[in-house]
BAMAR-813632 format. One record per residue: y, z, x of N, C-alpha, C in turn; residue in one letter; chain. Coordinates in steps of 0.2 Angstrom, whole numbers, padded with zeros to 4 digits. Each point is the difference from the previous one (the first is absolute). Layout:
BEGIN
[[Y Z X] [Y Z X] [Y Z X] "A" "A"] ...
This chain:
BEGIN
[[-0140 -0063 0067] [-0001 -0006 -0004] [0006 -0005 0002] "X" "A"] [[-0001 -0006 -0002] [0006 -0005 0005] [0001 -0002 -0008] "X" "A"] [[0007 -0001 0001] [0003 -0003 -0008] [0005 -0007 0000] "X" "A"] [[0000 -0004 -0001] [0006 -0004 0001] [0007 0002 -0006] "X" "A"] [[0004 0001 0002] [0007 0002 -0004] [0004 -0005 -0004] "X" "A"] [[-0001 0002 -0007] [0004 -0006 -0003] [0006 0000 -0002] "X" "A"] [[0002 0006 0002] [0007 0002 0001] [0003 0001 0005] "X" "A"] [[0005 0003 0004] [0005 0006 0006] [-0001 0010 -0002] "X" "A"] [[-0005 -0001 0002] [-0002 0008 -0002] [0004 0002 0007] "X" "A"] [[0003 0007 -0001] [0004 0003 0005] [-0005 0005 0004] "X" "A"] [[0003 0001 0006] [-0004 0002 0006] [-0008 -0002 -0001] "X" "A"] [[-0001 -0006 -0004] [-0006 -0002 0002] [-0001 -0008 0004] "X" "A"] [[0006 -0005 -0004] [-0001 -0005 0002] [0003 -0007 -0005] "X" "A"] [[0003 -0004 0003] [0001 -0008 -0003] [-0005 -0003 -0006] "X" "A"] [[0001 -0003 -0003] [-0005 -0006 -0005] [-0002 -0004 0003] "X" "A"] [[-0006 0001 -0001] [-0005 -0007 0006] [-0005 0005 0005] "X" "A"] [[0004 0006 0004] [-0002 0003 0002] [-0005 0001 -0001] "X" "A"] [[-0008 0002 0006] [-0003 0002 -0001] [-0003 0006 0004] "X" "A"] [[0001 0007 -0006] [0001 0007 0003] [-0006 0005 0001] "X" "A"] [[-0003 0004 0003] [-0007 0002 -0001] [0005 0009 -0003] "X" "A"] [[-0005 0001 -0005] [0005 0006 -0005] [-0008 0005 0000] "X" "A"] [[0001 0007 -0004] [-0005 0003 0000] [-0003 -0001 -0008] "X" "A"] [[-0005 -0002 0001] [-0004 -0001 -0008] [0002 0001 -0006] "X" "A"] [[0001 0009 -0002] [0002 0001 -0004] [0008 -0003 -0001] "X" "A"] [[0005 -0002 0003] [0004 -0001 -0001] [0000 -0008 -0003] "X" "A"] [[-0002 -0003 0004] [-0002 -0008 -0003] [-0006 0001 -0006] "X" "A"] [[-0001 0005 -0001] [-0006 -0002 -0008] [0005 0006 -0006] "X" "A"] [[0004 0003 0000] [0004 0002 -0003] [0007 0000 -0001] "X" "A"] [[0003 -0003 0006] [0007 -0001 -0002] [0002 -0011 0001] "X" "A"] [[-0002 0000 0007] [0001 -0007 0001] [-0004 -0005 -0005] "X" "A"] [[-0007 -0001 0001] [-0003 -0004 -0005] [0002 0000 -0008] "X" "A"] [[0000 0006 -0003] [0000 -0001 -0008] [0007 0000 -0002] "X" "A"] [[0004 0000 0003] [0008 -0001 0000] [0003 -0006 0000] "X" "A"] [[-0005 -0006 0005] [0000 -0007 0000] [0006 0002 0010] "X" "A"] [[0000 0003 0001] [0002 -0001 0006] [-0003 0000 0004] "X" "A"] [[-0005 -0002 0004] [-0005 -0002 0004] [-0006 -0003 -0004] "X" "A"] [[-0002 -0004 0005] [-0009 -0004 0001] [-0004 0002 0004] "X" "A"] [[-0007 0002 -0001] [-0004 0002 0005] [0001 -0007 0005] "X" "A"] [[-0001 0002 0008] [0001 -0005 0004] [-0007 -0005 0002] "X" "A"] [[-0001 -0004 -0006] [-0006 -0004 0005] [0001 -0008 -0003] "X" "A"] [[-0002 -0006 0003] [0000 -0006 0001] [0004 -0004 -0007] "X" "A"] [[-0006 0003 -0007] [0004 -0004 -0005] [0007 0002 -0002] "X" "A"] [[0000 0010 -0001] [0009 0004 -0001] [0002 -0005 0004] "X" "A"] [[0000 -0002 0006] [0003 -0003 0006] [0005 -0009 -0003] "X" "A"] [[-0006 -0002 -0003] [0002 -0006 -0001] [0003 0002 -0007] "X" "A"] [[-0002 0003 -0005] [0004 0001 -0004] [0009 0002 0000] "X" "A"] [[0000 0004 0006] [0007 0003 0002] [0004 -0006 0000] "X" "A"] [[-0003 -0004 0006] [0004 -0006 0001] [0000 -0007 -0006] "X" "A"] [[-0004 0001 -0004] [0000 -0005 -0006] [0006 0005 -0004] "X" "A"] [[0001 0004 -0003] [0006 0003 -0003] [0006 0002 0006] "X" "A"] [[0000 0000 0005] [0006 0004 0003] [0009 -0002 -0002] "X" "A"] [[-0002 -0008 -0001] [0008 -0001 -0004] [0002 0004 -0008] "X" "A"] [[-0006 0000 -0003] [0001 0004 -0008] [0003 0007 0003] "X" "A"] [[-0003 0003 0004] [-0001 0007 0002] [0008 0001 0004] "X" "A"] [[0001 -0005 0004] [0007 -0001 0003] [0005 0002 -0005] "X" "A"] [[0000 -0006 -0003] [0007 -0001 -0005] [-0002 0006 -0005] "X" "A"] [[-0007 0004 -0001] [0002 0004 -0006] [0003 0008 0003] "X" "A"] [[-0003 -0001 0007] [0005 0006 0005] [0008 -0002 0001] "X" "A"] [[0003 -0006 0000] [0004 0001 0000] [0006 0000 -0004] "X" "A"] [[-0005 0000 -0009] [0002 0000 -0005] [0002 0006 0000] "X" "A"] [[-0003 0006 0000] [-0002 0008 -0002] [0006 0004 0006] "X" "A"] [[0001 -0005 0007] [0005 0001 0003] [0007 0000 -0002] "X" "A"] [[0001 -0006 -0003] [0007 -0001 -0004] [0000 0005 -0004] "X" "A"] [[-0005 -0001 -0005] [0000 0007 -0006] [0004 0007 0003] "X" "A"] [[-0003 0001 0005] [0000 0006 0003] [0007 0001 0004] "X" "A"] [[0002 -0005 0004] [0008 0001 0001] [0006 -0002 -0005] "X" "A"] [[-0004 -0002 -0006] [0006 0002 -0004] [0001 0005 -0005] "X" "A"] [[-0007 0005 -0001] [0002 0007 0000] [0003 0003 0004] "X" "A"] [[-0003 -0001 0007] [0005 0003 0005] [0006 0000 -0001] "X" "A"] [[0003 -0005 -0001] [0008 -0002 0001] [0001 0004 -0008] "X" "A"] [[-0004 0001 -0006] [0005 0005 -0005] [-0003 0005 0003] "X" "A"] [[-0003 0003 0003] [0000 0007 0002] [0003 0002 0006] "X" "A"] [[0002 -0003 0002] [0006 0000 0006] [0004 0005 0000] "X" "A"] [[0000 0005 0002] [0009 0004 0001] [0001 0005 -0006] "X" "A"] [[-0006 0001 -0005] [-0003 0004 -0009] [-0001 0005 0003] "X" "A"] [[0001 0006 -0002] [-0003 0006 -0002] [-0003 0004 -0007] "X" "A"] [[-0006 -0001 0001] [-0001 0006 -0008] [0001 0007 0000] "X" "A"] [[0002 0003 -0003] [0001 0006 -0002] [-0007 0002 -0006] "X" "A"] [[-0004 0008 0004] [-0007 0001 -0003] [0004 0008 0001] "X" "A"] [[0001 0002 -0006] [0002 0006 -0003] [-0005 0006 -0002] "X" "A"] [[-0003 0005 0005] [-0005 0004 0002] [0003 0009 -0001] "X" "A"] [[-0004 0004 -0003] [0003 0007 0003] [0000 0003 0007] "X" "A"] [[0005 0002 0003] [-0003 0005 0007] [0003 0008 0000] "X" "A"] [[0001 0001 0004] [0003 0007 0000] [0007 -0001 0004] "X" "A"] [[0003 0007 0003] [0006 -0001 0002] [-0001 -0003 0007] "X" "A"] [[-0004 0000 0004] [0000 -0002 0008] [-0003 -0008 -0003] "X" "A"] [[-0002 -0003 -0005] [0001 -0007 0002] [-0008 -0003 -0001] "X" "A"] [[-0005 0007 -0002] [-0006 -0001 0001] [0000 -0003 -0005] "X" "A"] [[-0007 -0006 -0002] [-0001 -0002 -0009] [-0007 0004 0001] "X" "A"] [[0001 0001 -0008] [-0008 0007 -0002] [-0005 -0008 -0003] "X" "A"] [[0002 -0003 0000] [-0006 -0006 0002] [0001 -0005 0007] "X" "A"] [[0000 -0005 -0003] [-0002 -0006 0006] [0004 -0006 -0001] "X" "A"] [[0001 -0005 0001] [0002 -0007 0001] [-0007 -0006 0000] "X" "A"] [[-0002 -0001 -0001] [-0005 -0005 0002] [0000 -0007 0000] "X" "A"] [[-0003 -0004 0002] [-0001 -0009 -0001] [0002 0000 -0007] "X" "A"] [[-0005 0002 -0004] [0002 0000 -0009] [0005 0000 -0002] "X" "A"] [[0003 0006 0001] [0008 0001 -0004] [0004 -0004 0004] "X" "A"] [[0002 -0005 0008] [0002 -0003 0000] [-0003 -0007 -0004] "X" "A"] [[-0005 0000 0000] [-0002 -0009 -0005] [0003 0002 -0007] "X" "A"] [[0000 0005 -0002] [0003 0001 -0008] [0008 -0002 0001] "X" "A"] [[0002 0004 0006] [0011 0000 -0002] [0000 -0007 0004] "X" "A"] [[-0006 -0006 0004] [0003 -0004 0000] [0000 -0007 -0006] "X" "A"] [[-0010 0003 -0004] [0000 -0003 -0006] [0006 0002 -0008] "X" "A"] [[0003 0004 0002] [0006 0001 -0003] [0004 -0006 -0001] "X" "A"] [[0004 0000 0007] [0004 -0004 0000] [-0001 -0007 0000] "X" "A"] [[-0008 -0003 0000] [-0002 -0006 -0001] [-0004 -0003 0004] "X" "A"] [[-0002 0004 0004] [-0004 -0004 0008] [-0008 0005 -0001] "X" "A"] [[-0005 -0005 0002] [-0005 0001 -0004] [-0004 0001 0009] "X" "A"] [[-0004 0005 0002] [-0003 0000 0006] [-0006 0005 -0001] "X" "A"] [[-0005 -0003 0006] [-0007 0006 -0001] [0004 0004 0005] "X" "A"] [[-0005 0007 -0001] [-0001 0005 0004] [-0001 -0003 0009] "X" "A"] [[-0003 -0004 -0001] [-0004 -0001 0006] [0009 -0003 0007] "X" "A"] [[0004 -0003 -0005] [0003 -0002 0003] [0007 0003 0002] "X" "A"] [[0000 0009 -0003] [0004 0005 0001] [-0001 0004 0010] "X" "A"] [[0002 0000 0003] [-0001 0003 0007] [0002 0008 0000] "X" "A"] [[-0004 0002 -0001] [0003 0007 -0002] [-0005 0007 0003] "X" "A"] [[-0001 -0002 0006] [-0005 0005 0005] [-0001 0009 -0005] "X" "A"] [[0007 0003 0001] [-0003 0004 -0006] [0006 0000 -0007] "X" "A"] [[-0001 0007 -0003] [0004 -0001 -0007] [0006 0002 0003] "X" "A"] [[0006 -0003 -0003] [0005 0006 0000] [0001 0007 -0002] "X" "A"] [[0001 0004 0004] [0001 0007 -0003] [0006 0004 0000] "X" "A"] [[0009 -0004 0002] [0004 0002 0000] [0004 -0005 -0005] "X" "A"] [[0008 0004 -0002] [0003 -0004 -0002] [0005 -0005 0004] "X" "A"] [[0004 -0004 0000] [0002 -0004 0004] [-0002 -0008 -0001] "X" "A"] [[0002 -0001 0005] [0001 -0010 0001] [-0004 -0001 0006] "X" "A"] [[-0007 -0004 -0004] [-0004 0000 0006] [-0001 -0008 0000] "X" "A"] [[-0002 -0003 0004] [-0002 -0009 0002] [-0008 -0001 0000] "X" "A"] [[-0002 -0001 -0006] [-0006 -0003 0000] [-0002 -0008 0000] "X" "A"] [[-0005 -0002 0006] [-0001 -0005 -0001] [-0002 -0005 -0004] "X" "A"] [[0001 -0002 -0001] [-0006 -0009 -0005] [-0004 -0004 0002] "X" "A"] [[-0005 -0001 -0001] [-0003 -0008 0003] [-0002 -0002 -0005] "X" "A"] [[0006 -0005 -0001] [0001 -0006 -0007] [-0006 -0006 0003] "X" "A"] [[-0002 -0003 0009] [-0003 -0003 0000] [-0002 0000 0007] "X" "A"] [[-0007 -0002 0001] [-0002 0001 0008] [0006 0001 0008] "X" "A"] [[0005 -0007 -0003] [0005 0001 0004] [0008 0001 -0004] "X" "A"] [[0000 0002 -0006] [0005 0004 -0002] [0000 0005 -0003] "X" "A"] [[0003 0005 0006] [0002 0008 -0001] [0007 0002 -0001] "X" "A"] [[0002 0002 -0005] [0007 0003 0000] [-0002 0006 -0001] "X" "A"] [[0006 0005 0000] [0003 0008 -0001] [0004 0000 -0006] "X" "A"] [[-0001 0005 -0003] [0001 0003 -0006] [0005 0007 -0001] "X" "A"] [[0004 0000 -0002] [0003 0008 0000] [-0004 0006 -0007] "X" "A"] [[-0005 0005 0003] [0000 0003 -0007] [0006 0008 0000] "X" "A"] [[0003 0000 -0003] [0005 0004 -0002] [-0001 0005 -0005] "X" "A"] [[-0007 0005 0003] [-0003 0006 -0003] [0005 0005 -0002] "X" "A"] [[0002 0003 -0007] [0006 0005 -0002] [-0002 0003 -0007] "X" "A"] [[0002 0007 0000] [0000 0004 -0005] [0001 -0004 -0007] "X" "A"] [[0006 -0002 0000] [0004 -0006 -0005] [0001 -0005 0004] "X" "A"] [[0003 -0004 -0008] [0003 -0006 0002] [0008 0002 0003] "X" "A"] [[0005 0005 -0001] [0006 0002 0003] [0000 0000 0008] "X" "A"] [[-0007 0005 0004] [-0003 0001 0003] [0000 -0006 0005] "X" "A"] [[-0004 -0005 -0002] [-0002 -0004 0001] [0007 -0006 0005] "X" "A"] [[0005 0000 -0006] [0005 -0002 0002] [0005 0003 0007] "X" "A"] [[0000 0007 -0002] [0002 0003 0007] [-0004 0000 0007] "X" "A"] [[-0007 0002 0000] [-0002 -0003 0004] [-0001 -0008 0002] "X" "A"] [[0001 -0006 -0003] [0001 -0007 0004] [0008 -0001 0000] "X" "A"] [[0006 0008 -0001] [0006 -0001 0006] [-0002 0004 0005] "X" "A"] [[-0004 0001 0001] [-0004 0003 0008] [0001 0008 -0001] "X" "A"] [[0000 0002 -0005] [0003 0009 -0002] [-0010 0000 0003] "X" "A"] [[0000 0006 0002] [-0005 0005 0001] [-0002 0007 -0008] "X" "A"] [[-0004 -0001 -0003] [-0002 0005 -0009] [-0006 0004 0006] "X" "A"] [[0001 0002 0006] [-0005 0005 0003] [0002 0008 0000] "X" "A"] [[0006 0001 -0001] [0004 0008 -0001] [0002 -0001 -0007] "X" "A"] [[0003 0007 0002] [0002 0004 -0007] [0007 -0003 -0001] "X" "A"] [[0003 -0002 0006] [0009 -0002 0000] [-0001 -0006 -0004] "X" "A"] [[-0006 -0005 0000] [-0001 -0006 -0001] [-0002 0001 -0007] "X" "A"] [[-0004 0003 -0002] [-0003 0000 -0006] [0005 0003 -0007] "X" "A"] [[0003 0007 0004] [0003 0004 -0009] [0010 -0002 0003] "X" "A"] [[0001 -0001 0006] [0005 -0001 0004] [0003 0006 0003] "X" "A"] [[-0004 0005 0002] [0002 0005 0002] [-0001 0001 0008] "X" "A"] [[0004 0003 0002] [0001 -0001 0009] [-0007 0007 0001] "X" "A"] [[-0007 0001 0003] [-0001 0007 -0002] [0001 0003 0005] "X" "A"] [[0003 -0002 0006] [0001 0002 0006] [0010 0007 -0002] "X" "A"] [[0003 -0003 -0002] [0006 0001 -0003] [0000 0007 -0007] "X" "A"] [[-0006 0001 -0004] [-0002 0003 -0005] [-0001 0007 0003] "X" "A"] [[0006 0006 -0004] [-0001 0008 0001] [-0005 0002 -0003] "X" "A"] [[0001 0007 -0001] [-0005 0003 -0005] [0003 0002 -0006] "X" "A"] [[0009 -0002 0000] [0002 0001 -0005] [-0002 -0007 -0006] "X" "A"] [[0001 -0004 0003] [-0002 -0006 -0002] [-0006 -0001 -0005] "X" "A"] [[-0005 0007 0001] [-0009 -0001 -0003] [0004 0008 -0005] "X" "A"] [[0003 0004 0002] [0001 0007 -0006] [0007 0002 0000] "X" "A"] [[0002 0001 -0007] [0005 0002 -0003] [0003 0006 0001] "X" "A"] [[0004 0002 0006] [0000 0006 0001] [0003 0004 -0006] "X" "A"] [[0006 -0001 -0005] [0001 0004 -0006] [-0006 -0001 -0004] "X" "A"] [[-0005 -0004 -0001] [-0004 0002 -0004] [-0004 0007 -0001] "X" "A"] [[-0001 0005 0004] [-0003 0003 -0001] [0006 0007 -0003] "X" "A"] [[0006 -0001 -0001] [0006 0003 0000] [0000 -0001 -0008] "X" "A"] [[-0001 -0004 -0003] [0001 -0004 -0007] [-0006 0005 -0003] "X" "A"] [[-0006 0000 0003] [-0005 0005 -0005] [0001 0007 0001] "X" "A"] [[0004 0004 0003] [0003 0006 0002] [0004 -0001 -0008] "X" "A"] [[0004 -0005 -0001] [0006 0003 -0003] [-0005 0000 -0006] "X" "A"] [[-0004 -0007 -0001] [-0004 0001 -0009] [-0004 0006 -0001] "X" "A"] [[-0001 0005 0005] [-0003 0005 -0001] [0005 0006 0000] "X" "A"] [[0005 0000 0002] [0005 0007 -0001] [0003 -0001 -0009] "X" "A"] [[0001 -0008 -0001] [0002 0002 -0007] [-0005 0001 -0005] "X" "A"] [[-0005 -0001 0002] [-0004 0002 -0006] [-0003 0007 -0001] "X" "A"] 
């Protein structure tokens, strides 16, 4: 189906454009969303009778958009999840629980505009992208940690994937004296000869 574009759709094409797309995607996504017109003579001339309203409201939604940019700039959230001792999370990280810790702090976005190919599943300081607007994309730090203490030492760039890291123990350096009391078993010897 041929659509004409009332928007800057990405790796499709400009506003104005006219794009040939596959069916269901112009009667599901492009059409009822108000970003495309089917492509024939009246859409046509309607395009060009609003293209100025459609301009300046694009470039309204653009300004919008780089001025969350610029407060999202250089942030990190901190999304505090369980894992285990190697760093795994016994769930996930998703789009969601980033739209939550960024609707925390005040910044209001769909799902659709999180780039998050898959979940998160380790702890750490990962770079997620944004697309605030057709042509504004920033990066985001999300800063997945056990805790919030956690969380702090990993953004001093500390590594919480070992044991050295997690309880402070070196486990490389640890005897066997270190795990058994060798007099303990010398102390139930004696409570049993006095009794």
């Amino acid at each position: 189906m041929d659509v004409i574009l009332l928007e800057r759709i990405a790796k499709l094409g400009q506003m104005g454009e006219t794009v040939k797309v596959r069916d269901g995607f112009a009667r599901n996504y492009l059409l009822p969303q108000g970003k495309a017109l089917r492509a024939n003579e009246a859409n046509k001339k309607r395009f060009e009778a609003e293209r100025a309203t459609l301009e300046a409201r694009n470039l309204e939604r653009k300004s919008e958009a780089q001025k969350v940019a610029e407060q999202l700039d250089g942030k990190s959230f901190i999304i505090v999840r369980s894992a285990g001792e190697t760093g795994h999370l016994y769930g996930s990280v998703a789009a969601r629980d980033i739209i939550e810790a960024l609707a925390a702090e005040g910044f209001n976005l769909d799902r659709n505009q999180i780039e998050l190919n898959t979940p998160i599943k380790s702890i750490g300081l990962h770079k997620v992208a944004l697309h605030l607007h057709a042509e504004v994309e920033i990066a985001i730090e999300v800063n997945v940690a056990r805790s919030a203490d956690e969380a702090e030492r990993q953004a001093k760039g500390e590594s919480l994937t070992s044991a050295d890291a997690i309880y402070g123990v070196d486990e490389d350096a640890l005897t066997a004296e270190d795990f058994f009391d060798p007099d303990a078993d010398r102390d139930d010897d004696r409570d049993d000869a006095e009794a």
